[in-house]
C-alpha positions as CSV (number, residue, x, y, z in Angstrom):
1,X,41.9,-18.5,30.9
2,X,40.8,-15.4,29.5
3,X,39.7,-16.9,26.2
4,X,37.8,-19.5,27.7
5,X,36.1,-16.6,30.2
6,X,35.3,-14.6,26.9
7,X,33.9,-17.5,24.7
8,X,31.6,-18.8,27.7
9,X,30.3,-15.5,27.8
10,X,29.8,-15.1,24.0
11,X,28.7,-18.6,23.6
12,X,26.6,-19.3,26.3
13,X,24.4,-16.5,25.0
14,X,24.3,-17.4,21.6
15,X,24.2,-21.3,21.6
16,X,20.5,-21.1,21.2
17,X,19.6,-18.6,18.6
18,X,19.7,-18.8,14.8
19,X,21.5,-16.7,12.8
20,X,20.6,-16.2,9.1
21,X,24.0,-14.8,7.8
22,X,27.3,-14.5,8.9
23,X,27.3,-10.7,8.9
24,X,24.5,-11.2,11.7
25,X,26.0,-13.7,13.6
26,X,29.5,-11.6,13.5
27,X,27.0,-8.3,15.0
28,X,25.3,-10.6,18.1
29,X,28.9,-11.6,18.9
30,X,30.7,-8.1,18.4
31,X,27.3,-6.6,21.5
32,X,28.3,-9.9,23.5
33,X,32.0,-9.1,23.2
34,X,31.3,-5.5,24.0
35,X,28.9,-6.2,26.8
36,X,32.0,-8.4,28.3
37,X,34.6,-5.6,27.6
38,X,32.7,-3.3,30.0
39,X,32.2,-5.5,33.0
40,X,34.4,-5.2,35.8
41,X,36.7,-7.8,36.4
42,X,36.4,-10.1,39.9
43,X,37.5,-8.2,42.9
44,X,38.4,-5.1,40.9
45,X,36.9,-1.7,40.2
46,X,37.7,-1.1,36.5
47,X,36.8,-2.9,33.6
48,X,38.6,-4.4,30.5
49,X,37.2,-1.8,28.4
50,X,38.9,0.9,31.0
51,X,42.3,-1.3,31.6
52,X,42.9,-0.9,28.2
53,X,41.8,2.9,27.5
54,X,43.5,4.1,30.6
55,X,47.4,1.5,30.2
56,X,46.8,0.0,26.7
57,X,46.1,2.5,24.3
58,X,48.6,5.1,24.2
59,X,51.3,2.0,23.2
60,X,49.4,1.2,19.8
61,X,51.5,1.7,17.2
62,X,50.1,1.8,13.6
63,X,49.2,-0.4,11.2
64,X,52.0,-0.9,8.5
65,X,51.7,0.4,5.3
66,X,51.9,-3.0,3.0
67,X,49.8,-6.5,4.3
68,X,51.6,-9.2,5.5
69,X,53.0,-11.2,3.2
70,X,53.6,-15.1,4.6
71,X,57.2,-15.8,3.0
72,X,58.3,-19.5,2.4
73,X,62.0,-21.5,2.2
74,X,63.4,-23.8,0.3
75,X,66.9,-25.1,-0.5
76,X,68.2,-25.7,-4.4
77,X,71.4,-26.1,-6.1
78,X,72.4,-23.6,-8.0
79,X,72.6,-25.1,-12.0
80,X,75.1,-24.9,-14.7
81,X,72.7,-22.8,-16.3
82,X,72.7,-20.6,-13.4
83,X,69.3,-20.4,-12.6
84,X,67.5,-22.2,-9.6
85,X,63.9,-23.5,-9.8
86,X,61.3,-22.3,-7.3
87,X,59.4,-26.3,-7.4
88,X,55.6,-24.5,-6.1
89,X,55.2,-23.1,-9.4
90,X,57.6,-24.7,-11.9
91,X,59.8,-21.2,-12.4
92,X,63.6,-20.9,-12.8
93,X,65.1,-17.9,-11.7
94,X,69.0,-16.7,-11.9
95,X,71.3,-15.7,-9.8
96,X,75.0,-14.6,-10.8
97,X,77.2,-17.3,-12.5
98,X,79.7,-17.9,-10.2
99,X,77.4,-19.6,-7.6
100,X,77.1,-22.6,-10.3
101,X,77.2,-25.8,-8.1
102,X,76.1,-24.1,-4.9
103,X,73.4,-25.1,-2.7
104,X,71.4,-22.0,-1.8
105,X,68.7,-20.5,0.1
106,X,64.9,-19.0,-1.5
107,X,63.1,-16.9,0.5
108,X,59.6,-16.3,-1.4
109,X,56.2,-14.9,-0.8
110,X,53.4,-13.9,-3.4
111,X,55.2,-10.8,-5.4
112,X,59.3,-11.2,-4.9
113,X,61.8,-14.2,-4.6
114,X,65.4,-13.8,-2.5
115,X,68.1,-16.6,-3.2
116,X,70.6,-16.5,-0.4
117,X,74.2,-17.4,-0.7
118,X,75.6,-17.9,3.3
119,X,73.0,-15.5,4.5
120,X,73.8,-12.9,2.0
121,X,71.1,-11.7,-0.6
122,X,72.6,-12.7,-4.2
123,X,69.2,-12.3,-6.4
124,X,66.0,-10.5,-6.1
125,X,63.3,-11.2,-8.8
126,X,59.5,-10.3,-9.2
127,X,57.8,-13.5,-8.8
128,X,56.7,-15.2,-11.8
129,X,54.1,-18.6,-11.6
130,X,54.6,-19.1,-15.5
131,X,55.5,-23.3,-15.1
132,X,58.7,-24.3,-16.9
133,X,59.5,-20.1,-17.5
134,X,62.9,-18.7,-16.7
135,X,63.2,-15.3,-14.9
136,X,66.9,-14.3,-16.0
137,X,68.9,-10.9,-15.5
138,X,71.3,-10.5,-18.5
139,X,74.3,-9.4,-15.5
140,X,73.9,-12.8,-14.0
141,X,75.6,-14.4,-17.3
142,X,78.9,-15.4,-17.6
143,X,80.5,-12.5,-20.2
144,X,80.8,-15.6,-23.1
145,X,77.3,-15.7,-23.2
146,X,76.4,-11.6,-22.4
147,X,78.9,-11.5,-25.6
148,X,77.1,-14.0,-27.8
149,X,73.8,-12.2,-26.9
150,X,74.8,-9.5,-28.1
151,X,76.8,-10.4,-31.0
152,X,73.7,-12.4,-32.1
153,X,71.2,-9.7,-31.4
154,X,69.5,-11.4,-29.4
155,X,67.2,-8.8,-27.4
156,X,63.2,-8.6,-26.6
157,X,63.1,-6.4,-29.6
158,X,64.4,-9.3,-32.0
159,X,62.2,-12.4,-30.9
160,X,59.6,-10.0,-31.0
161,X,60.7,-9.2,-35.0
162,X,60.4,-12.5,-35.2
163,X,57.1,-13.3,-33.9
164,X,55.9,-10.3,-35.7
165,X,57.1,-11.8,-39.2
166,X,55.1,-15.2,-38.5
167,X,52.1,-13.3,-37.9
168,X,50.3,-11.2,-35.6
169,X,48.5,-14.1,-33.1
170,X,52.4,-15.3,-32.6
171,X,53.2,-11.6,-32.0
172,X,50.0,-11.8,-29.3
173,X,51.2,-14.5,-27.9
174,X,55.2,-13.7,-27.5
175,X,54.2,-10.2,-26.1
176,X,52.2,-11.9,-22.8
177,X,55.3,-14.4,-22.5
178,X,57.4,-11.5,-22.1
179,X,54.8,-9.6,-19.9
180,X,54.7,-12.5,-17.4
């Protein structure tokens, strides 16, 4: 009821004028609004504007710190790769090797993804929207292939060797593939 009190108020006065920008229209309805806050209600003595200095007020709490940031689910088997795909933006992220086979949760918003094994947090990654990319954390392998990483030399420092030695555009490009 109070919404439809407020926009017959706001409205009402409005409906016939023309505004020439959005920033003026948003100023005619912000003196409306204001004009409404300080009426006094039916049968009372005190207004909106006073209700809510006098009771309301005091109970604000403030603002947090970060914005809001809408987070979305999804379900996905966990792969014998051990990595799960995030299907919005094409991106596989890993989780430890020994949930291979399980179905899990993924909690993600714009900056972070959570996968969820029976409501307990097994992976936290930076969000990445590279399609078809893999976000991986080297203790999420089995040992076997932490081993044959290593015994291969196989490190951001060697691909980036490599790119280096076929010349300096692949070197360009491998650095902003390992950036995103």
């Amino acid at each position: 009821m109070n919404v439809k009190i407020t926009y017959r108020r706001i409205y009402a006065a409005l409906r016939n004028q023309t505004f020439h920008s959005l920033a003026e229209l948003n100023r005619a309805i912000r003196e409306k609004l204001d004009q409404h806050h300080q009426l006094n209600f039916q049968k009372k003595i005190f207004s909106r504007q006073e209700l809510f200095d006098s009771q309301e007020r005091a109970l604000l709490q403030p603002l947090p710190e970060s914005v809001y940031s809408i987070r979305y689910y999804t379900k996905a088997k966990v792969q014998k790769y051990y990595h799960v795909l995030v299907g919005e933006d094409w991106h596989f992220y890993s989780v430890p090797y020994r949930y291979i086979g399980k179905e899990v949760r993924i909690a993600y918003c714009a900056d972070h993804v959570e996968i969820y094994y029976d409501g307990k947090r097994i992976a936290v990654h930076t969000r990445n929207y590279t399609s078809h990319g893999y976000t991986s954390i080297k203790e999420h392998m089995p040992e076997r292939h932490q081993a044959i990483t290593r015994q291969r030399g196989w490190s951001p420092e060697y691909y980036l060797k490599k790119a280096e030695d076929n010349g300096p555009h692949t070197l360009e490009f491998f650095k902003k593939v390992m950036d995103d």
